[in-house]
N, CA, C and O atoms as a GROMACS GRO file, in nm:
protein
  320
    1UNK      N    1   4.888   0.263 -13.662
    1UNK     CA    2   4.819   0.354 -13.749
    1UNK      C    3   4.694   0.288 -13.808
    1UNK      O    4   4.589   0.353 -13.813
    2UNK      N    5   4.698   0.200 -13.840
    2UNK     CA    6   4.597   0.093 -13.916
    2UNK      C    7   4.488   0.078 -13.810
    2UNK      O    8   4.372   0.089 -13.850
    3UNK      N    9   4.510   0.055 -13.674
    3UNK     CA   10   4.430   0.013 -13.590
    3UNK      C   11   4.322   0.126 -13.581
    3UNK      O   12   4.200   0.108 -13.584
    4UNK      N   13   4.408   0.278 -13.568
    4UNK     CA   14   4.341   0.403 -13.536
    4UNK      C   15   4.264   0.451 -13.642
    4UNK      O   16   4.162   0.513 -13.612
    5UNK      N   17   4.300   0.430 -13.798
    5UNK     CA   18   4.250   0.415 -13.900
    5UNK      C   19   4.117   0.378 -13.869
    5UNK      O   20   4.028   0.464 -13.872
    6UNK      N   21   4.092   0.254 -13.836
    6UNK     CA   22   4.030   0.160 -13.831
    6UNK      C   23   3.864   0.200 -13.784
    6UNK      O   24   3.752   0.217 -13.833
    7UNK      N   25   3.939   0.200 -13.653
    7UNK     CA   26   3.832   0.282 -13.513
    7UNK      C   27   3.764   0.450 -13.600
    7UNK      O   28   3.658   0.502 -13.564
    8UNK      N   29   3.824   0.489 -13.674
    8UNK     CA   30   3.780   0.621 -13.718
    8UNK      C   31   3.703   0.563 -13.828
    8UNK      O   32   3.595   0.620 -13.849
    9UNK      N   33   3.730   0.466 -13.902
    9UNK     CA   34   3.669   0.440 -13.994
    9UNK      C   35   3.497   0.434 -13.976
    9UNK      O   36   3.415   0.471 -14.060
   10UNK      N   37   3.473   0.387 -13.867
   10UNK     CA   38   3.372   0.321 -13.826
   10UNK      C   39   3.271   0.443 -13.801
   10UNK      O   40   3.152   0.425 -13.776
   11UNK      N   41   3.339   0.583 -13.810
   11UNK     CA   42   3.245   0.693 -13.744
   11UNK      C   43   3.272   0.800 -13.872
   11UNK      O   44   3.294   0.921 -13.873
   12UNK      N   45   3.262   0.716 -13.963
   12UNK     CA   46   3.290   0.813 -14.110
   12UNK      C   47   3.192   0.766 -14.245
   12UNK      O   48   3.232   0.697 -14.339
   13UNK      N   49   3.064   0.819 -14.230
   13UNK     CA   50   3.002   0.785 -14.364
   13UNK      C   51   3.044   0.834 -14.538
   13UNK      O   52   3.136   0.912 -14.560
   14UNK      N   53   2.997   0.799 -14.601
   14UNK     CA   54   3.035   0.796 -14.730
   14UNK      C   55   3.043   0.944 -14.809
   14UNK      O   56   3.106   0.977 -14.910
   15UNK      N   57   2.962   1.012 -14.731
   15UNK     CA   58   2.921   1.134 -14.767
   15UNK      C   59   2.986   1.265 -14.659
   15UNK      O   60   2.976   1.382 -14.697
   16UNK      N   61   3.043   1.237 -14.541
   16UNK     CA   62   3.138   1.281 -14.474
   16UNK      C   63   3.181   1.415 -14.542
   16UNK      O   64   3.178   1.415 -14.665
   17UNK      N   65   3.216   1.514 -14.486
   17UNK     CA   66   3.342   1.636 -14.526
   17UNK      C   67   3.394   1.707 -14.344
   17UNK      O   68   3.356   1.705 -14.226
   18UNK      N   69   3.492   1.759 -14.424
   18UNK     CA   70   3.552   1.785 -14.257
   18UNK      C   71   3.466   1.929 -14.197
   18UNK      O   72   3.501   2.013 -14.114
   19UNK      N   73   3.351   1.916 -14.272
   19UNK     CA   74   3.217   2.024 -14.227
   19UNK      C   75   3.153   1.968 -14.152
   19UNK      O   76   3.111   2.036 -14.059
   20UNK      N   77   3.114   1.816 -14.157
   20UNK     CA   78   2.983   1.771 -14.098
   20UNK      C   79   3.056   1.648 -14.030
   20UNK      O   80   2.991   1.544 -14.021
   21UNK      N   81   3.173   1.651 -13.987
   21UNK     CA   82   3.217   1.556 -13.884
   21UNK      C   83   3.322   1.568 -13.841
   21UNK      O   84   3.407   1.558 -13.929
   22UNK      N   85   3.367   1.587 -13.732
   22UNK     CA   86   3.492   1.624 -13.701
   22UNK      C   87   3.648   1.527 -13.693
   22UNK      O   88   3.766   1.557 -13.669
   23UNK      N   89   3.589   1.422 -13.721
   23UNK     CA   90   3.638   1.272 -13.673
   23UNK      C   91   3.704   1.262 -13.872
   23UNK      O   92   3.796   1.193 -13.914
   24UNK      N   93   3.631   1.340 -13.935
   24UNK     CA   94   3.694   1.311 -14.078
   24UNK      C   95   3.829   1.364 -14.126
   24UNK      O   96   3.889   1.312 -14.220
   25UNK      N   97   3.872   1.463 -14.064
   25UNK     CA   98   4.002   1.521 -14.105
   25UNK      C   99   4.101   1.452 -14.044
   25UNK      O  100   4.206   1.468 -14.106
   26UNK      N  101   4.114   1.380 -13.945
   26UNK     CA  102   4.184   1.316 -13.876
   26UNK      C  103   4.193   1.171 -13.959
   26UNK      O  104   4.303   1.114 -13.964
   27UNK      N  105   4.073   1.108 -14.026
   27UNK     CA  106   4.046   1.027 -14.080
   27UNK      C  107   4.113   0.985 -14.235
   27UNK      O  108   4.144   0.882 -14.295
   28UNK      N  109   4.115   1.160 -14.263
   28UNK     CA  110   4.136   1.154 -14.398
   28UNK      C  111   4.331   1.141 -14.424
   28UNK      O  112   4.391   1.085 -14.515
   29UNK      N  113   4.386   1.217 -14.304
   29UNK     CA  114   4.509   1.220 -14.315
   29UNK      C  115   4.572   1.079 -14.251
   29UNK      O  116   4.686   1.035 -14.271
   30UNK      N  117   4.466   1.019 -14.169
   30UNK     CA  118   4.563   0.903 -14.072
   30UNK      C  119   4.544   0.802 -14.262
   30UNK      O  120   4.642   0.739 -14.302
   31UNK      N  121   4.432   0.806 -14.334
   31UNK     CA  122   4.450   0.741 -14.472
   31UNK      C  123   4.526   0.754 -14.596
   31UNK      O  124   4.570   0.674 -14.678
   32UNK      N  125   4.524   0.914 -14.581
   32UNK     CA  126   4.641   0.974 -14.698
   32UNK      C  127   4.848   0.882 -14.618
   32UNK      O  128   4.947   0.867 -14.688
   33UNK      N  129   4.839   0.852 -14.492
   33UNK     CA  130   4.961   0.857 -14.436
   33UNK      C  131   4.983   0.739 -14.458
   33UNK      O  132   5.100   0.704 -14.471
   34UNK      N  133   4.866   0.632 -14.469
   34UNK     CA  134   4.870   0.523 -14.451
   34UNK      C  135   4.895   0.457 -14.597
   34UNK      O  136   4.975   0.368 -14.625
   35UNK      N  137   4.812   0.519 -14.675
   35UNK     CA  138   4.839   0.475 -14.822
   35UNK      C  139   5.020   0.504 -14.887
   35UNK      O  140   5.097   0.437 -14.957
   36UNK      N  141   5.030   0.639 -14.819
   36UNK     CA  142   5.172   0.654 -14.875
   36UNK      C  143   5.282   0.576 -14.828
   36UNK      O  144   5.389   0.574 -14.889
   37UNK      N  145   5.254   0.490 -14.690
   37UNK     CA  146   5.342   0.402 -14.616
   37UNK      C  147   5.348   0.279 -14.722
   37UNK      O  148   5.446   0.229 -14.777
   38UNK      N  149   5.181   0.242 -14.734
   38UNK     CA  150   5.222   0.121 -14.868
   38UNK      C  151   5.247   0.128 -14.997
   38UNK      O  152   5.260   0.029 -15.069
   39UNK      N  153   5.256   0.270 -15.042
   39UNK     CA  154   5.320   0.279 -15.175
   39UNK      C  155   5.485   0.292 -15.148
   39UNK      O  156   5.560   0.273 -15.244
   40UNK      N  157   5.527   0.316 -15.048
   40UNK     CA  158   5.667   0.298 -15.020
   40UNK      C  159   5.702   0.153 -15.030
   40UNK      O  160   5.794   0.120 -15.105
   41UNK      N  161   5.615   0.037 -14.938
   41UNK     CA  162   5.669  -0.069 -14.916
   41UNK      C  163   5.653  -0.122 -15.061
   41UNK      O  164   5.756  -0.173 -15.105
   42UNK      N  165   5.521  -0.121 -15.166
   42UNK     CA  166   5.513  -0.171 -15.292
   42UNK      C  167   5.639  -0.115 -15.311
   42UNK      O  168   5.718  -0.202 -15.273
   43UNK      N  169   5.734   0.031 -15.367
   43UNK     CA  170   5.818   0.036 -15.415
   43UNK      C  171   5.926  -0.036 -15.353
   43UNK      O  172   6.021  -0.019 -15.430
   44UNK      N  173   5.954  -0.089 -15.281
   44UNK     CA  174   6.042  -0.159 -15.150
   44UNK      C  175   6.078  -0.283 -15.260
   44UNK      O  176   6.175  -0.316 -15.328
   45UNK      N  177   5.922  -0.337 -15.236
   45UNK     CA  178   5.922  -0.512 -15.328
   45UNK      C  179   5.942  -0.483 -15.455
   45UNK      O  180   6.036  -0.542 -15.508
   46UNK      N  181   5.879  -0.407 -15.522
   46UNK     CA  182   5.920  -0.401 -15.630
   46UNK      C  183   6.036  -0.448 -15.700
   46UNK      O  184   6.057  -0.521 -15.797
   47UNK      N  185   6.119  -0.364 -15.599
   47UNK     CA  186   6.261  -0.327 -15.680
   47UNK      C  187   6.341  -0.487 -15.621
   47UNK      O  188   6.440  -0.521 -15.686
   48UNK      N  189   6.304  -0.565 -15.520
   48UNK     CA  190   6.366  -0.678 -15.542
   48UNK      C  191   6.353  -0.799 -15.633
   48UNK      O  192   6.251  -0.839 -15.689
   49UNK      N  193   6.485  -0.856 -15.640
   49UNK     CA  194   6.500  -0.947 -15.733
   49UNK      C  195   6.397  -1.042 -15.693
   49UNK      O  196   6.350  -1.026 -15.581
   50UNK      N  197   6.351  -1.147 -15.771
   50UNK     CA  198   6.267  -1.216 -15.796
   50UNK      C  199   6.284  -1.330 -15.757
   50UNK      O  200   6.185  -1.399 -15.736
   51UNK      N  201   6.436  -1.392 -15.733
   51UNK     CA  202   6.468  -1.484 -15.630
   51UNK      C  203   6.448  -1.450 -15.477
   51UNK      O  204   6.407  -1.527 -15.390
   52UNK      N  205   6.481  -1.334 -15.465
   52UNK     CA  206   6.494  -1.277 -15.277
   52UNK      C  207   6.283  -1.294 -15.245
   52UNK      O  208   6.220  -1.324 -15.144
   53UNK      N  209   6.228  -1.251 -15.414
   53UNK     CA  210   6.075  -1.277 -15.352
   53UNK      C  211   6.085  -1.423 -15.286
   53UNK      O  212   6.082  -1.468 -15.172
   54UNK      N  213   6.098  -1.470 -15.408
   54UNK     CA  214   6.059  -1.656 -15.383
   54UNK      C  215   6.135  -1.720 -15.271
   54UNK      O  216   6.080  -1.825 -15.238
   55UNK      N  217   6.250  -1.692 -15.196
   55UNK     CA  218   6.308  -1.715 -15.090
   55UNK      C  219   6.219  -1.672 -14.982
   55UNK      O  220   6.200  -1.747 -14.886
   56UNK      N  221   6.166  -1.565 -14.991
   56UNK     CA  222   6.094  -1.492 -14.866
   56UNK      C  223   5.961  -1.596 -14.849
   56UNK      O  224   5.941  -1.647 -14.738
   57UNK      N  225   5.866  -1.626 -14.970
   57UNK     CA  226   5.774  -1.698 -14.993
   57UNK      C  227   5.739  -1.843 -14.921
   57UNK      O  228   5.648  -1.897 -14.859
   58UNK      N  229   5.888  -1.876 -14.978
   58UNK     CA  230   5.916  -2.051 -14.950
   58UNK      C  231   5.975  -2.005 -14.778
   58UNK      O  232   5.957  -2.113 -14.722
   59UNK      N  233   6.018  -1.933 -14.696
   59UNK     CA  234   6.085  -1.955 -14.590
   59UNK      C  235   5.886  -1.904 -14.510
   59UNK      O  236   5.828  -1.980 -14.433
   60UNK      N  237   5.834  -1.787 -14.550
   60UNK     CA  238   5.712  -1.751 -14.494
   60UNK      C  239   5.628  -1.911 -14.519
   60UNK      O  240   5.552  -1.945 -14.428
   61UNK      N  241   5.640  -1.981 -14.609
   61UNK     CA  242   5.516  -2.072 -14.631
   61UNK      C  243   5.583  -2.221 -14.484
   61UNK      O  244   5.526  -2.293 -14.402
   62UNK      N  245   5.681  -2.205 -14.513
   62UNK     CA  246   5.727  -2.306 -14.410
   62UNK      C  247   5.744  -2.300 -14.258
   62UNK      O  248   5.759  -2.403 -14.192
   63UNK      N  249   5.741  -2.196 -14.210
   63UNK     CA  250   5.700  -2.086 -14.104
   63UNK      C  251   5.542  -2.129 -14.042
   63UNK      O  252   5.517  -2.163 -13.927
   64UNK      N  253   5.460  -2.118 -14.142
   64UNK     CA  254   5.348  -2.144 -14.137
   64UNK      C  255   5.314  -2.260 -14.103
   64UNK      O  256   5.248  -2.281 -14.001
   65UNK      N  257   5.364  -2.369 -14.199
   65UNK     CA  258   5.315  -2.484 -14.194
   65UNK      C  259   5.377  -2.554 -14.064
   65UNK      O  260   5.302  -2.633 -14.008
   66UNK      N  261   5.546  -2.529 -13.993
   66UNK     CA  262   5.565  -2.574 -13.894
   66UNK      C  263   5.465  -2.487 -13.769
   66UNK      O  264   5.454  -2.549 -13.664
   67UNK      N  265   5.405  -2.371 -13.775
   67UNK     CA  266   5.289  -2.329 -13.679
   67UNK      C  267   5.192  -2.424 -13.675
   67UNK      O  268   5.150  -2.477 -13.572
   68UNK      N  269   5.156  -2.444 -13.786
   68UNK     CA  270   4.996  -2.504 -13.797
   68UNK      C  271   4.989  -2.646 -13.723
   68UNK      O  272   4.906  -2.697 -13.648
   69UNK      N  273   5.141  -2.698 -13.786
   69UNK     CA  274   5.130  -2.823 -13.682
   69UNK      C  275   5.110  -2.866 -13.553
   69UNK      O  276   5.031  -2.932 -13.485
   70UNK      N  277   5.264  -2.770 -13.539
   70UNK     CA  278   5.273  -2.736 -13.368
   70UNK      C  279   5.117  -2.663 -13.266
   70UNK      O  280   5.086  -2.679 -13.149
   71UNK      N  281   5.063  -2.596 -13.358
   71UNK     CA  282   4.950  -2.637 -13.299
   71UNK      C  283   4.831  -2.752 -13.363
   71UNK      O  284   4.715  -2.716 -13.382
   72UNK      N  285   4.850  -2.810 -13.375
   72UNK     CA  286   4.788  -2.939 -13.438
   72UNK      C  287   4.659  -2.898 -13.513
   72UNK      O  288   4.546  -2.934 -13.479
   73UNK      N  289   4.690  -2.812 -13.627
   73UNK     CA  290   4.567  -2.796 -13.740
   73UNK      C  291   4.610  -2.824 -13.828
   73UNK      O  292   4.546  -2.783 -13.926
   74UNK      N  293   4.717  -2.892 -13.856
   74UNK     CA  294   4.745  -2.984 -13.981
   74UNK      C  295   4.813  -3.082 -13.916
   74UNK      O  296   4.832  -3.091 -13.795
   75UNK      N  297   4.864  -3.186 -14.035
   75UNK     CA  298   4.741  -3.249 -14.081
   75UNK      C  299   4.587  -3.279 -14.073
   75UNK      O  300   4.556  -3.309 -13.957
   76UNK      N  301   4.513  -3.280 -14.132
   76UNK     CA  302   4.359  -3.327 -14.135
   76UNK      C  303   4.357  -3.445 -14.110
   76UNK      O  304   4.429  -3.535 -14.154
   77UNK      N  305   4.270  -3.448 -14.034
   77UNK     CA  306   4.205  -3.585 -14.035
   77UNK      C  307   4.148  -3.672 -14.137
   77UNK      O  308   4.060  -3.612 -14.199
   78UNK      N  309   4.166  -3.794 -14.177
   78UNK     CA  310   4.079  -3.839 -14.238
   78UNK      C  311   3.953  -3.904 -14.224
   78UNK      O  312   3.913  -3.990 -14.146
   79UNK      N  313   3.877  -3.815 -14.364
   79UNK     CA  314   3.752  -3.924 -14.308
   79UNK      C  315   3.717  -4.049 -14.421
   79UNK      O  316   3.732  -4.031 -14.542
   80UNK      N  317   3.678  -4.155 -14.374
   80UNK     CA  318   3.621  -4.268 -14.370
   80UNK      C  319   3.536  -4.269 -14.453
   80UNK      O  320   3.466  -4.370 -14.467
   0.00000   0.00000   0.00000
């Protein structure tokens, strides 16, 4: 959805109505659908406890950092 969002975005000026472009009504609902998807997921997080955040955090941050290695962009090099 985001992607198609996206691509429509690009053919939608500021001043747009679904009079003077046809690409806007399609535009306007793939955004109304899209916003209501992330006010679901905000209510999602919301409502979890505050440990299950910080678990998710610390397991996502370590995730990361064994990527970065494995492809060797961390550690830095030092310079001299």
């Amino acid at each position: 959805m985001k992607n198609e969002l996206d691509k429509l975005s690009e053919k939608i000026k500021d001043n747009d109505t679904v009079e003077s472009n046809p690409n806007f009504k399609k535009w306007d609902e793939l955004d109304d659908n899209y916003n209501d998807e992330i006010n679901k997921l905000e209510d999602i997080y919301f409502k979890l406890p505050q440990s299950e955040k910080e678990k998710f955090a610390h397991n996502y941050a370590k995730r990361q950092k064994e990527r970065l290695i494995k492809n060797g962009k961390i550690p830095f090099e030092r310079k001299e």
